[in-house]
CHARMM internal coordinates of N, CA and C (Angstrom, degrees):
IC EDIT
DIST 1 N 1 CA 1.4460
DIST 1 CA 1 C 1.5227
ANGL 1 N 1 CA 1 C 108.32
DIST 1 C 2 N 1.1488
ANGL 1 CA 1 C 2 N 103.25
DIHE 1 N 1 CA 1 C 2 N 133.66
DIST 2 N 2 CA 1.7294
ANGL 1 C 2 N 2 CA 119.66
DIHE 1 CA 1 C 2 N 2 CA 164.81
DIST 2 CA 2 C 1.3235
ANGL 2 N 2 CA 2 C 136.34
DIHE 1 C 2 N 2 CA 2 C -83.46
DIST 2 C 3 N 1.3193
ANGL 2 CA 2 C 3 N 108.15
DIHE 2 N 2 CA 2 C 3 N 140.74
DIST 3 N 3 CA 1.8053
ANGL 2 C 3 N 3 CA 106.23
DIHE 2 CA 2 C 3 N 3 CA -160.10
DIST 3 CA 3 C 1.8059
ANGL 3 N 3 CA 3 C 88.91
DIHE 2 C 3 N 3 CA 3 C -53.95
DIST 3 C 4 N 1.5433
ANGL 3 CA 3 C 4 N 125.93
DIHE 3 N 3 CA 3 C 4 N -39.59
DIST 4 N 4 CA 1.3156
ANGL 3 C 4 N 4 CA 94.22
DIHE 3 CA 3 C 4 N 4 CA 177.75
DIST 4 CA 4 C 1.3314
ANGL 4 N 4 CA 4 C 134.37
DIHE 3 C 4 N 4 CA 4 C -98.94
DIST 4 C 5 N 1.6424
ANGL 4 CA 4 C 5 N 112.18
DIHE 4 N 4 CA 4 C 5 N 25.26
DIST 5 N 5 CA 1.0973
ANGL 4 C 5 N 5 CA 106.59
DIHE 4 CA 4 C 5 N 5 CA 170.26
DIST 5 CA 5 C 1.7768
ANGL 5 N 5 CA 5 C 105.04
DIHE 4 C 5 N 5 CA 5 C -92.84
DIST 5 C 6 N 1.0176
ANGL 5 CA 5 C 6 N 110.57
DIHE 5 N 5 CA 5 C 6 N -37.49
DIST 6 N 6 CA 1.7100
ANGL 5 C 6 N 6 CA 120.40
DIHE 5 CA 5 C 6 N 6 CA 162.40
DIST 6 CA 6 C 1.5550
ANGL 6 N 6 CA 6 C 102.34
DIHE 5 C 6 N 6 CA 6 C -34.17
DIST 6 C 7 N 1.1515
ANGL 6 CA 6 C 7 N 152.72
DIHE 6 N 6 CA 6 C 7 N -59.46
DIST 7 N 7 CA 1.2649
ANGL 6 C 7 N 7 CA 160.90
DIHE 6 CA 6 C 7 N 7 CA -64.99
DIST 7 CA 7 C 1.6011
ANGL 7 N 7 CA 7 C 75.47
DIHE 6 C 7 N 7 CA 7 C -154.83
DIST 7 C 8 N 1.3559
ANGL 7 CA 7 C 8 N 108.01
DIHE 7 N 7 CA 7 C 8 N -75.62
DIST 8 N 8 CA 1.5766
ANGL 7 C 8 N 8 CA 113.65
DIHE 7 CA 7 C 8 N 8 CA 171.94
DIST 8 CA 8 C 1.2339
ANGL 8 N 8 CA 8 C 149.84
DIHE 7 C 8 N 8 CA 8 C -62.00
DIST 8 C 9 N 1.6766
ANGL 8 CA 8 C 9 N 107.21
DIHE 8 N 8 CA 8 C 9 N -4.46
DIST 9 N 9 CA 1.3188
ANGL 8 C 9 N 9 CA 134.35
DIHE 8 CA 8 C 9 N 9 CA 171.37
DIST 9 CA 9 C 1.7658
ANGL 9 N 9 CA 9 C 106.89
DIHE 8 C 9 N 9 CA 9 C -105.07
DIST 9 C 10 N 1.2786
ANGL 9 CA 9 C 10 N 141.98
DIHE 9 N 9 CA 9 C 10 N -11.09
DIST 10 N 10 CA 0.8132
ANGL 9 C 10 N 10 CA 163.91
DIHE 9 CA 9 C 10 N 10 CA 98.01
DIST 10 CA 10 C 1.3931
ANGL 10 N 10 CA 10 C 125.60
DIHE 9 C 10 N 10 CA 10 C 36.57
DIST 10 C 11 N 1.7040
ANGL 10 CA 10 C 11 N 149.72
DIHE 10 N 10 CA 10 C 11 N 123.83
DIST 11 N 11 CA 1.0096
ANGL 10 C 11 N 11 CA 120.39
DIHE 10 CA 10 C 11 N 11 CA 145.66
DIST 11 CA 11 C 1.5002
ANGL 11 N 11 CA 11 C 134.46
DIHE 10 C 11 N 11 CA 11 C -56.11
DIST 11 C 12 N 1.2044
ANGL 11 CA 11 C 12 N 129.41
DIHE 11 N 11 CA 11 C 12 N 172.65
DIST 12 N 12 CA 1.5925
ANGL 11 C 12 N 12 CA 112.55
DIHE 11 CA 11 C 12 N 12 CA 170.98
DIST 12 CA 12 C 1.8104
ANGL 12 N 12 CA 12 C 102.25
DIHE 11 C 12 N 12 CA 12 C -85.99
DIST 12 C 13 N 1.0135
ANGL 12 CA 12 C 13 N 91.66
DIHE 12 N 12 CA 12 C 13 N 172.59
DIST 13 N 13 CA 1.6654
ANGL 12 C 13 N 13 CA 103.29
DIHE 12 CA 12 C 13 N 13 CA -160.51
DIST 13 CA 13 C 1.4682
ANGL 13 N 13 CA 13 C 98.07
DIHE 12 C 13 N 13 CA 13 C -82.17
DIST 13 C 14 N 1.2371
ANGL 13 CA 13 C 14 N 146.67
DIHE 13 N 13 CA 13 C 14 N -6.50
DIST 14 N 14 CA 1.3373
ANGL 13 C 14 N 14 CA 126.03
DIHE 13 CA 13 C 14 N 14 CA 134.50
DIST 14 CA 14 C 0.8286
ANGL 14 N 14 CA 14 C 139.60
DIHE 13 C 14 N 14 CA 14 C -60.76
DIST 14 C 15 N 1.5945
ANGL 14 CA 14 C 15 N 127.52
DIHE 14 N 14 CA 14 C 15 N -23.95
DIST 15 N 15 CA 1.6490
ANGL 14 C 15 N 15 CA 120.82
DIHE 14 CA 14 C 15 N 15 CA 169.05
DIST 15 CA 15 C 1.8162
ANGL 15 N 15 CA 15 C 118.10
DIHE 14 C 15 N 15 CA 15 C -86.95
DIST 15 C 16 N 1.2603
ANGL 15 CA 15 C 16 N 90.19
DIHE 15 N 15 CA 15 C 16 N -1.79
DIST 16 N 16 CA 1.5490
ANGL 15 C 16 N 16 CA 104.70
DIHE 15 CA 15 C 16 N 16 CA -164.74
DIST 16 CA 16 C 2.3801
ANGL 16 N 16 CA 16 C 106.25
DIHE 15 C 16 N 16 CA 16 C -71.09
DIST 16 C 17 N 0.3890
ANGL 16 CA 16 C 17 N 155.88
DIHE 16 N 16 CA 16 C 17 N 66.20
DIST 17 N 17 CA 1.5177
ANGL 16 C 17 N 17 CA 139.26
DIHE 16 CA 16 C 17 N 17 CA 138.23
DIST 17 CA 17 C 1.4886
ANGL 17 N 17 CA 17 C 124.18
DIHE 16 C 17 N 17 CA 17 C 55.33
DIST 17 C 18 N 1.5683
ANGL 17 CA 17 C 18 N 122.85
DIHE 17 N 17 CA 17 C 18 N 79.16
DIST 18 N 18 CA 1.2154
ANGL 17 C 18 N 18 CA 93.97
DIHE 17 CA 17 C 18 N 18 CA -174.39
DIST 18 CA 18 C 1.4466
ANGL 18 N 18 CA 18 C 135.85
DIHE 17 C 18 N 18 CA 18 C -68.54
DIST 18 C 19 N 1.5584
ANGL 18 CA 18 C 19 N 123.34
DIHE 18 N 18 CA 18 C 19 N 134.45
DIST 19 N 19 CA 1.4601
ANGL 18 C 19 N 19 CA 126.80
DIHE 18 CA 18 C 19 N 19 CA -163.75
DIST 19 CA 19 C 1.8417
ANGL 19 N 19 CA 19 C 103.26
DIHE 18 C 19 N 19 CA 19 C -86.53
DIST 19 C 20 N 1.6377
ANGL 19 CA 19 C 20 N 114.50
DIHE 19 N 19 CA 19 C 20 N 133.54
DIST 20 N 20 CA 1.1084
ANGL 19 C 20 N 20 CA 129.11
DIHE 19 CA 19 C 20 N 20 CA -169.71
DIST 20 CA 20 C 1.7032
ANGL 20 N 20 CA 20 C 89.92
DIHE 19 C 20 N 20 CA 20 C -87.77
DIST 20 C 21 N 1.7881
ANGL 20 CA 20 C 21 N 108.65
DIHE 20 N 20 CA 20 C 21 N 165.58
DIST 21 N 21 CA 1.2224
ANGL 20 C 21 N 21 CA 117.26
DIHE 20 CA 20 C 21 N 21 CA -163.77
DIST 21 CA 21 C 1.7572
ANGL 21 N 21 CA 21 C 98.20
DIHE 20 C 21 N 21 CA 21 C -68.41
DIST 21 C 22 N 1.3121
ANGL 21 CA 21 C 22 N 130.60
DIHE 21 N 21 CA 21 C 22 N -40.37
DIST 22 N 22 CA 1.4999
ANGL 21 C 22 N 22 CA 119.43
DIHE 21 CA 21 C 22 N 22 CA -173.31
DIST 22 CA 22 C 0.9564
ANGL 22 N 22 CA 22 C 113.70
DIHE 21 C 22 N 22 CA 22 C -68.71
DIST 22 C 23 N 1.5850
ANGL 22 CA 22 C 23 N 126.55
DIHE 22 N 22 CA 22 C 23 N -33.49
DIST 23 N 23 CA 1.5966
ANGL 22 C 23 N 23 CA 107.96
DIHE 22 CA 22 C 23 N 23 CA 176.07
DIST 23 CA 23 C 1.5663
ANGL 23 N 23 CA 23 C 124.42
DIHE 22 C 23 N 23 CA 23 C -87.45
DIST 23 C 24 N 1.9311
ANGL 23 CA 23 C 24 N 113.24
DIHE 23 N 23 CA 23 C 24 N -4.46
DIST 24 N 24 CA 1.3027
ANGL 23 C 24 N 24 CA 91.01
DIHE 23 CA 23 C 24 N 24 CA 134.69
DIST 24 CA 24 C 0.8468
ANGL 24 N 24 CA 24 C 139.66
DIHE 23 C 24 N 24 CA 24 C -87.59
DIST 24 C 25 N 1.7973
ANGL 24 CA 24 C 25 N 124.01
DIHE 24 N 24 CA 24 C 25 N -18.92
DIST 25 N 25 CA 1.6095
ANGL 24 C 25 N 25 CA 93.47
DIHE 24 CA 24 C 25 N 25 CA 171.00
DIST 25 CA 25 C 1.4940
ANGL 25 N 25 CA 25 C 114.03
DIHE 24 C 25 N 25 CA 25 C -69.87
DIST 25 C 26 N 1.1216
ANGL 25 CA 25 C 26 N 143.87
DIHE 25 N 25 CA 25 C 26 N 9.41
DIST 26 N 26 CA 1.4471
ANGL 25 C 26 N 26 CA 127.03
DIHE 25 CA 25 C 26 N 26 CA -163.31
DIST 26 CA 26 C 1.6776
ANGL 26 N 26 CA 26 C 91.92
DIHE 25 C 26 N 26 CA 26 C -93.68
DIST 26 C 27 N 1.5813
ANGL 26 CA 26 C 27 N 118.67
DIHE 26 N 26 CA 26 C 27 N -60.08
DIST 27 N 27 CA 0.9221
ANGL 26 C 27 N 27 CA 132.91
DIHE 26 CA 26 C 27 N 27 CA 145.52
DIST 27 CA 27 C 2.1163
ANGL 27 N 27 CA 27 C 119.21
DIHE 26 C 27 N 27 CA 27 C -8.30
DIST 27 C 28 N 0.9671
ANGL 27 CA 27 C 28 N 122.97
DIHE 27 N 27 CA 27 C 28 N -63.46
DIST 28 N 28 CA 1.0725
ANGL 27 C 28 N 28 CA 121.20
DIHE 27 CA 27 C 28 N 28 CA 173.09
DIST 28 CA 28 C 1.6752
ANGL 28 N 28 CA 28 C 118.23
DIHE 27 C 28 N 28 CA 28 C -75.25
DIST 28 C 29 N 1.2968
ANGL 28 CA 28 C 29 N 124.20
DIHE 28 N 28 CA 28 C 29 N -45.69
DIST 29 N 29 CA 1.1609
ANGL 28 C 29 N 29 CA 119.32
DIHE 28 CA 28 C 29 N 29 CA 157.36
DIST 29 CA 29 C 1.5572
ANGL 29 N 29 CA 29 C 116.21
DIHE 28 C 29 N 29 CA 29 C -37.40
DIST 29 C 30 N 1.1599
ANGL 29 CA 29 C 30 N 112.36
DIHE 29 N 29 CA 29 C 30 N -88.56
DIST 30 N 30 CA 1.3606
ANGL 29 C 30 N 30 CA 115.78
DIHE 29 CA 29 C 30 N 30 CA -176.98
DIST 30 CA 30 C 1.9374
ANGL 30 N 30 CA 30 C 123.40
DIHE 29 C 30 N 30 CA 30 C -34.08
DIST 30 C 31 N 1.6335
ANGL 30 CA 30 C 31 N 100.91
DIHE 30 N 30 CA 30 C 31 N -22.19
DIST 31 N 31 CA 1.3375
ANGL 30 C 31 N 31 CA 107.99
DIHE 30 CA 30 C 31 N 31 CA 168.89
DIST 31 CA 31 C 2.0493
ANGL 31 N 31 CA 31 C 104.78
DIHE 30 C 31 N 31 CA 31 C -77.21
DIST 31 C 32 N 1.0551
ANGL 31 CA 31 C 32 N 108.42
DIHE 31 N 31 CA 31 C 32 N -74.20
DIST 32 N 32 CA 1.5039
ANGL 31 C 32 N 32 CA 105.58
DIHE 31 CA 31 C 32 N 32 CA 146.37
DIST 32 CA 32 C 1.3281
ANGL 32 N 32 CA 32 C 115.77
DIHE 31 C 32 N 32 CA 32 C 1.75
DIST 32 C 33 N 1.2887
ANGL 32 CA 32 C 33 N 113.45
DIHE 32 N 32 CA 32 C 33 N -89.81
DIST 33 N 33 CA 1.8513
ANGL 32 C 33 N 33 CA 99.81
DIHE 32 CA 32 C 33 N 33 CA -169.07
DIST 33 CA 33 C 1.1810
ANGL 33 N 33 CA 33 C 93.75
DIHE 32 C 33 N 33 CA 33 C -83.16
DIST 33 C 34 N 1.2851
ANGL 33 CA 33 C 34 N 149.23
DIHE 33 N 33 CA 33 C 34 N -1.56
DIST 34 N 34 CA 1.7126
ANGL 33 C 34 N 34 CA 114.47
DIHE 33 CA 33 C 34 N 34 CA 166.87
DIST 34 CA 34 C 1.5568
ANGL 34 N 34 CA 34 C 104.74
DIHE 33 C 34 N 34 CA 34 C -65.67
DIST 34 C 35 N 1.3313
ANGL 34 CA 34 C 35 N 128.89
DIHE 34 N 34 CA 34 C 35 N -41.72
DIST 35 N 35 CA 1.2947
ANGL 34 C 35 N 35 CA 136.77
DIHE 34 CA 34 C 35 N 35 CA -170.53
DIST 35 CA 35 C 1.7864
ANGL 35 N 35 CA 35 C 105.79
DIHE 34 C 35 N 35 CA 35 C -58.74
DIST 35 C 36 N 1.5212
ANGL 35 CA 35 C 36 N 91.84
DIHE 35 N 35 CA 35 C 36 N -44.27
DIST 36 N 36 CA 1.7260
ANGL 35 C 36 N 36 CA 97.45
DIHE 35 CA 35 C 36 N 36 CA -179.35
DIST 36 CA 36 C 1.3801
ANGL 36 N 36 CA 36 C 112.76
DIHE 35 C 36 N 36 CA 36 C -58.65
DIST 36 C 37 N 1.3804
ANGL 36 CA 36 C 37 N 113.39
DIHE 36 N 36 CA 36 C 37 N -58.82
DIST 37 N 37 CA 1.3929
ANGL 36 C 37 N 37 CA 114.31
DIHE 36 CA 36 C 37 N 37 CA 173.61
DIST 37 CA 37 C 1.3406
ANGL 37 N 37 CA 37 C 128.83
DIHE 36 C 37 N 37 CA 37 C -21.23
DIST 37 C 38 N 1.3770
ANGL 37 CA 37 C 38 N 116.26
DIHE 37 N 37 CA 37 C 38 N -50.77
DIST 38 N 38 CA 1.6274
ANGL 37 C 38 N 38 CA 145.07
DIHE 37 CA 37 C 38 N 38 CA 174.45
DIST 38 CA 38 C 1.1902
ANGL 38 N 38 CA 38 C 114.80
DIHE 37 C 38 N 38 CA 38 C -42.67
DIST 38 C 39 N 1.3002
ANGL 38 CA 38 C 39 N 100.78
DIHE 38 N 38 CA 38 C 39 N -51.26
DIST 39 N 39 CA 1.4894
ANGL 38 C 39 N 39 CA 107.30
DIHE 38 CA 38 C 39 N 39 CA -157.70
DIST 39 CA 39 C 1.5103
ANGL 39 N 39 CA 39 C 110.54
DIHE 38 C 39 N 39 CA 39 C -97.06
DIST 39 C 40 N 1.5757
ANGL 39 CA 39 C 40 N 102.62
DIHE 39 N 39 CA 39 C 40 N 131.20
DIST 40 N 40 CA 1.7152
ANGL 39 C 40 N 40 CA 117.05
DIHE 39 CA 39 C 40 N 40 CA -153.30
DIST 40 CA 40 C 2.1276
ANGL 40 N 40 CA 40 C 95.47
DIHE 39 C 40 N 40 CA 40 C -74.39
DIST 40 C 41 N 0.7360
ANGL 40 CA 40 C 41 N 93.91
DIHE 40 N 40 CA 40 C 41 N -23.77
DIST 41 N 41 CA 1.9286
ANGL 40 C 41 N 41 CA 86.89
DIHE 40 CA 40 C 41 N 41 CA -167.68
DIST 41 CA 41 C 1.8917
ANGL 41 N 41 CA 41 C 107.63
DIHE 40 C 41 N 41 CA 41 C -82.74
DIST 41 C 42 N 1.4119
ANGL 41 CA 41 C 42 N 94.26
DIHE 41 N 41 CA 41 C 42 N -37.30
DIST 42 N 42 CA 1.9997
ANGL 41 C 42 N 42 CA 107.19
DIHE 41 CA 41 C 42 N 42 CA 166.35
DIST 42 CA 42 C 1.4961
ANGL 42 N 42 CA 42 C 99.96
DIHE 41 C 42 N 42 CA 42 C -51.09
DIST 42 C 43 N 1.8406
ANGL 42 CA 42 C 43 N 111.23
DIHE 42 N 42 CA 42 C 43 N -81.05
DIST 43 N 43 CA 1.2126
ANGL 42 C 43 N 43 CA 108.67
DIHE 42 CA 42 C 43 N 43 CA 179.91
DIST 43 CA 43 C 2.1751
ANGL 43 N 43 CA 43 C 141.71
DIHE 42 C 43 N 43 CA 43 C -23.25
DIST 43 C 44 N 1.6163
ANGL 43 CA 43 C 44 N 76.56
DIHE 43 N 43 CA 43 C 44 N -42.87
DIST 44 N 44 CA 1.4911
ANGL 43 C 44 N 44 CA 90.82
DIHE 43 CA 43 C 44 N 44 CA 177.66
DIST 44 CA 44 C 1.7316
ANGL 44 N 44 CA 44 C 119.69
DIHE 43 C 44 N 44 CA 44 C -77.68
DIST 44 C 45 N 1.3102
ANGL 44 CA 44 C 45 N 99.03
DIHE 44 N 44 CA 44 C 45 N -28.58
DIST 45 N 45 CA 1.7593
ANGL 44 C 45 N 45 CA 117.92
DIHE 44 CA 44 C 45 N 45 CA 170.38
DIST 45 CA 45 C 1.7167
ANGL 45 N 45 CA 45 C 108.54
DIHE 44 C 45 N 45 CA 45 C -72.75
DIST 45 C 46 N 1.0720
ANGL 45 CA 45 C 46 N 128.01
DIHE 45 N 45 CA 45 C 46 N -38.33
DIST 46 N 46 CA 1.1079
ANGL 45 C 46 N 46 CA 138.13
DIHE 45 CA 45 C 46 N 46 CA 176.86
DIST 46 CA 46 C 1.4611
ANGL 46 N 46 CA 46 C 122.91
DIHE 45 C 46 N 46 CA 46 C -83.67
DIST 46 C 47 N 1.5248
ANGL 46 CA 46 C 47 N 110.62
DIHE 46 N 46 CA 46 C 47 N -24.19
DIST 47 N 47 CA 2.1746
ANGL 46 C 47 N 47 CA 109.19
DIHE 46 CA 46 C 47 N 47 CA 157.16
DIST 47 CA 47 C 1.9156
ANGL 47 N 47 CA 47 C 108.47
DIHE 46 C 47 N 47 CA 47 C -79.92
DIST 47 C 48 N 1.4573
ANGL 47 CA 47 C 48 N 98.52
DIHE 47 N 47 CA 47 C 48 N -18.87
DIST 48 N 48 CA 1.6218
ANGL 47 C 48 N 48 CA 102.61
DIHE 47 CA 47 C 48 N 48 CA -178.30
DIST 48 CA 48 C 1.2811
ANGL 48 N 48 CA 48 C 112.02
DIHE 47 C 48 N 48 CA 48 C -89.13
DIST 48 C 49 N 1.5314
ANGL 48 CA 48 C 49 N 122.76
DIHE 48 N 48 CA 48 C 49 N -12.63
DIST 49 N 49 CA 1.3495
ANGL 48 C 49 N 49 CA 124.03
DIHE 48 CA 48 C 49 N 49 CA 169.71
DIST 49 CA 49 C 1.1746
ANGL 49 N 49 CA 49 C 114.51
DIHE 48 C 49 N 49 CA 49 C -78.00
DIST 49 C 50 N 1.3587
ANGL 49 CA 49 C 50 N 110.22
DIHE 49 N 49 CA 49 C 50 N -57.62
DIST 50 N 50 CA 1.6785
ANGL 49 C 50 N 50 CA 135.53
DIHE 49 CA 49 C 50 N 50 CA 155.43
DIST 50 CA 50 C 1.9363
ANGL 50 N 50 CA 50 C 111.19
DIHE 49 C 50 N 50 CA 50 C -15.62
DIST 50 C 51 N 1.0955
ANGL 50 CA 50 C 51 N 108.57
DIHE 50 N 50 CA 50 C 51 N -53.66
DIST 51 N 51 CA 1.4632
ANGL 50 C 51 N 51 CA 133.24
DIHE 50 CA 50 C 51 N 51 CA -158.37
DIST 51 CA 51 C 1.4607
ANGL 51 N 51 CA 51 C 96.76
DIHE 50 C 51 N 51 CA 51 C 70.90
DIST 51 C 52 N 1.3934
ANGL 51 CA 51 C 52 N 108.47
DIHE 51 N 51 CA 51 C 52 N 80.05
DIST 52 N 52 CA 1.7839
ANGL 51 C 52 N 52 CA 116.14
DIHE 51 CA 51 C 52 N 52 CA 164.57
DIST 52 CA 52 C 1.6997
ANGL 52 N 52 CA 52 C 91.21
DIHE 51 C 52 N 52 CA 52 C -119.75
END
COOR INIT
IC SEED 1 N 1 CA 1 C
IC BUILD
């Protein structure tokens, strides 16, 4: 899915909820490491930080 298909599946931004600053950042973090997770060269930096 695409930021604009999201965008379009979406309520419109008047019915929507306004979001306070911690639950976006929590919200953005957690988007963050899902992306990190993914990615094979992070992963490998992160068992070597680890000492895995």
């Amino acid at each position: 899915m695409t930021r604009a298909q999201a965008r379009e599946d979406a309520e419109p931004r008047e019915e929507r909820e306004p979001v306070g600053p911690l639950k976006f950042q929590s919200e953005r973090w957690r988007r963050i490491r899902a992306h990190q997770g993914q990615d094979s060269y992070l992963a490998e930096l992160t068992k070597f930080l680890k000492g895995d």
